[in-house]
C-alpha positions as semicolon CSV with decimal commas, in nm:
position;residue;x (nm);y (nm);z (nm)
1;X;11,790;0,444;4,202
2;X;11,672;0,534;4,547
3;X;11,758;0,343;4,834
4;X;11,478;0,115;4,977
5;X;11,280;0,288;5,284
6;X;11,273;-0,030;5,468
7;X;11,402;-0,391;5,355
8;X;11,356;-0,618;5,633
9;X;11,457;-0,927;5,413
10;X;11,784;-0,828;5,315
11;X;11,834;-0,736;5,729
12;X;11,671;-1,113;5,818
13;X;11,912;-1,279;5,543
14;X;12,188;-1,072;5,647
15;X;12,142;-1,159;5,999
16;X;12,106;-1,562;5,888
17;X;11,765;-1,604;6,037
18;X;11,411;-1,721;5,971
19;X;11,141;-1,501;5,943
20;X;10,996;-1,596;6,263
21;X;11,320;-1,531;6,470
22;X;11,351;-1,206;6,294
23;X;10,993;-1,096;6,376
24;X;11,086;-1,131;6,731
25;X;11,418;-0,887;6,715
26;X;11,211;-0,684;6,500
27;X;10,939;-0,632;6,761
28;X;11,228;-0,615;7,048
29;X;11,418;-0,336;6,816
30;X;11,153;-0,172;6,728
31;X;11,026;-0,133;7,111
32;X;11,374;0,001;7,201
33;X;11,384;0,239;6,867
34;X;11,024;0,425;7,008
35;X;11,179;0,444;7,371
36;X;11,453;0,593;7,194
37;X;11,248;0,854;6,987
38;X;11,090;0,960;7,336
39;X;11,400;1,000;7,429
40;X;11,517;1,151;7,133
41;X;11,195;1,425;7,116
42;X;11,239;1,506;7,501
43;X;11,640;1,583;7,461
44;X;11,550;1,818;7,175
45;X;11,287;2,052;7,344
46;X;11,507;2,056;7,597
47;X;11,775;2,177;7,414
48;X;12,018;1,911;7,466
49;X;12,246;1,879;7,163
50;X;12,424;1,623;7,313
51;X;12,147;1,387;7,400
52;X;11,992;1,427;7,096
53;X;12,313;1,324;6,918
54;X;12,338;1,043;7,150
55;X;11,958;0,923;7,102
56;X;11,979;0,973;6,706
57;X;12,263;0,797;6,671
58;X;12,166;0,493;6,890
59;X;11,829;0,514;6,681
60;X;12,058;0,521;6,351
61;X;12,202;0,177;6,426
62;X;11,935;0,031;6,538
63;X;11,712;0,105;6,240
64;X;11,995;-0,034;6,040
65;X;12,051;-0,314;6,148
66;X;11,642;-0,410;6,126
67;X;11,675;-0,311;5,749
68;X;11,482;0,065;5,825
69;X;11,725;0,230;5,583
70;X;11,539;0,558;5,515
71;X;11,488;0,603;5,943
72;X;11,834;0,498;5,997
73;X;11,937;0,769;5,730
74;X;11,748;1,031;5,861
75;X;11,862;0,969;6,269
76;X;12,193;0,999;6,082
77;X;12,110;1,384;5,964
78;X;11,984;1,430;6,297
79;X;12,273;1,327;6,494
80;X;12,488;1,547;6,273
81;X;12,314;1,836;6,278
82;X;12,310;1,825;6,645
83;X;12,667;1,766;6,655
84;X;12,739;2,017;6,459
85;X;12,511;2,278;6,667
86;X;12,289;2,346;6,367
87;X;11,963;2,431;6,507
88;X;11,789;2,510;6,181
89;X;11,913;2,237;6,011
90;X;11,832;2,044;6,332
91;X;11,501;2,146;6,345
92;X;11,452;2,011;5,951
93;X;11,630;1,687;6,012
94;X;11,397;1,630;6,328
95;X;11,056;1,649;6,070
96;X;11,259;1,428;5,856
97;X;11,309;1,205;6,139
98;X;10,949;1,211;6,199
99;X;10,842;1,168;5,862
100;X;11,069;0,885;5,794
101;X;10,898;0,700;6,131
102;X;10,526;0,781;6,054
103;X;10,596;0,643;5,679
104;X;10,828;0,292;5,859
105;X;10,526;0,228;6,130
106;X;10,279;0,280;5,869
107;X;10,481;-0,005;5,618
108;X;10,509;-0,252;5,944
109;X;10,159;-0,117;6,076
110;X;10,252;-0,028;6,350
111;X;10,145;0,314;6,513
């Protein structure tokens, strides 16, 4: 069984909060997670590994912890690769990345 792409339920009942309360560190999350990807998308035409590792990583948690499994997964092959220096595996992870964001904003509609 595939793990779910985005379960925001199982993040609001671990977190021990109503829906309502969770819509609001949803919305606060998910406006720090597309700073982040800004951030994230600027470090890597630049070339800076270790930004990028720094911004996918930061995204990785934070997607977690709003129940965005499949984003959080794929920040996680990000930040590797670009710890790792692997710029062609970088550069697959980073359409992953972007894959995995188009598909979460398009589930929470949100562009």
């Amino acid at each position: 069984r595939e793990p779910a792409t985005f379960d925001p339920e199982g993040a609001r009942h671990h977190m021990g909060i109503d829906p309502d309360g969770f819509r609001r560190i949803f919305d606060c999350i998910w406006h720090e997670v597309a700073k982040r990807r800004t951030l994230l998308d600027e470090a890597y035409e630049a070339g800076d590994l270790g930004r990028v590792a720094l911004q996918a990583h930061t995204i990785k948690s934070s997607a977690a912890s709003i129940g965005a499994q499949a984003l959080s997964r794929a920040a996680a092959v990000v930040e590797q690769a670009a710890r790792d220096k692997a710029l062609g595996e970088l550069a697959a992870a980073m359409v992953h990345f972007h894959a995995a964001k188009d598909t979460l904003s398009r589930l929470v509609g949100i562009v």
